[in-house]
Phi, psi and omega in degrees: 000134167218117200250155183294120180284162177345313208290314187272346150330128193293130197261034185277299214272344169277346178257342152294000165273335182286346189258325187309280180342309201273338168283335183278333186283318139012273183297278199333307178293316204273331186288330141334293172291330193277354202245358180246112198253192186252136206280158183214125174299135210302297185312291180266166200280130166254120172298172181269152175319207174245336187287348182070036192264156164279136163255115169211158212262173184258145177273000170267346194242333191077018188251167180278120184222145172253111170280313193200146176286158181234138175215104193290157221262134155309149190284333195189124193316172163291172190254127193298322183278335190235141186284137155240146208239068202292138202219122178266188197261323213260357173287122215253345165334151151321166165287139151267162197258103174273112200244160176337134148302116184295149176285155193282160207243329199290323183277289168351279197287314178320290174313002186243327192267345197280297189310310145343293178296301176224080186302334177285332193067038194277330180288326179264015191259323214270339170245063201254143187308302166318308178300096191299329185268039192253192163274136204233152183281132193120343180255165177281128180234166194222135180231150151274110177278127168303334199267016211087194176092189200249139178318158177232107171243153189198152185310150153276125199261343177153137188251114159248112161291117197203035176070266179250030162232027166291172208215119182234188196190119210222142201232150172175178200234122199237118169077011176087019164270140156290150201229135160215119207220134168277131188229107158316150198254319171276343185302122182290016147248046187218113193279334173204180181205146176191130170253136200294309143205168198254140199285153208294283195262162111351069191320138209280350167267180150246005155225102135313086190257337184277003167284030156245350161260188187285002161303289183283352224262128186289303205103220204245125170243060179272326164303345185259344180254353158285323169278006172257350177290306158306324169302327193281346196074021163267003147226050183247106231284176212268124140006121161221178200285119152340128154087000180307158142245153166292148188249132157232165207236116169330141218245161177252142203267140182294000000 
């Protein structure tokens, strides 16, 4: 081998050898010190600590080490209704307060924010399981927007119930494009839902994805909410009182 003596070595790499060395006896001492807690001779019996650690002797030293705490399981759950209080043999810990297991919270504030939202419960009637009038996948629904814009109507295609994130999903046609837009049921910018009309049979699915091919595809139902609009009298011009006469109003000169 041929190695460089001492002398000629660069004295970057001695010093860097001395600093491994003095990090390794370093670690060596700390790991000494954290794993020997205080020894008890191997010949009489050690009891388990007051700290509750596995104990087991080391075989070089003959001393007592502590590896992890062990805390042992209660023999038998609490009764849900009553606090109790359990204490085991072999532990040497306090008795612990074991108390009712608290109830989920998620269902509470869902029924709290649903109340909030929709005080009357008219939103939550209209897609409700229970409910013969409710909406059904297959009828035509019409949305409002609060903020303006012109209403968006479409077959309903599928309702997800999902507490204060139901959902409904409506397929209609904008400039003669297929459209399929998710509209939230509590969301406060959505001013009403109303249906327009109701489907013949009862569908035999709960979501109609085969309304996207072009087989089955409803189209444009703008003709079916003009003629449900007429029906309602919404467009239709305004009355006038008994015994009124007409006014007529001067034309404005170009």
């Amino acid at each position: 081998m041929n190695v460089a003596p001492i002398s000629r070595r660069p004295l970057a790499s001695l010093k860097g050898t001395v600093r491994k060395v003095r990090q390794q006896r370093l670690l060596a001492r700390s790991m000494a010190t954290a794993s020997e807690p205080t020894s008890t001779p191997t010949n009489s019996p050690s009891p388990l600590p007051d700290h509750n650690f596995f104990t087991f002797p080391d075989r070089k030293t003959s001393r007592i080490r502590t590896a992890f705490a062990v805390y042992s399981l209660p023999r038998a759950l609490p009764s849900a209704s009553k606090t109790t209080l359990i204490k085991t043999d072999t532990s040497p810990l306090p008795p612990q307060t074991l108390a009712a297991p608290h109830p989920d919270p998620l269902p509470a504030l869902c029924r709290k924010q649903i109340s909030l939202l929709d005080p009357t419960g008219a939103r939550t009637a209209l897609f409700a399981r229970t409910n013969r009038d409710a909406a059904r996948v297959g009828d035509v629904l019409m949305v409002t927007h609060r903020r303006g814009g012109e209403p968006f109507a479409g077959v309903l295609v599928s309702i997800r119930r999902a507490g204060i994130d139901t959902a409904i999903l409506l397929r209609g046609r904008l400039t003669k494009v297929p459209v399929e837009m998710w509209f939230k049921v509590y969301n406060r910018n959505v001013a009403g839902i109303e249906i327009v009309k109701r489907a013949k049979k009862r569908a035999r699915r709960a979501r109609l994805t085969y309304l996207r091919q072009p087989k089955h595809d409803v189209g444009d139902v703008q003709n079916v909410v003009f003629a449900w609009k007429k029906s309602r009298n919404v467009l239709s011009t305004k009355t006038r009182a008994p015994g009124e006469k007409q006014r007529f109003e001067p034309k404005a000169r170009k």
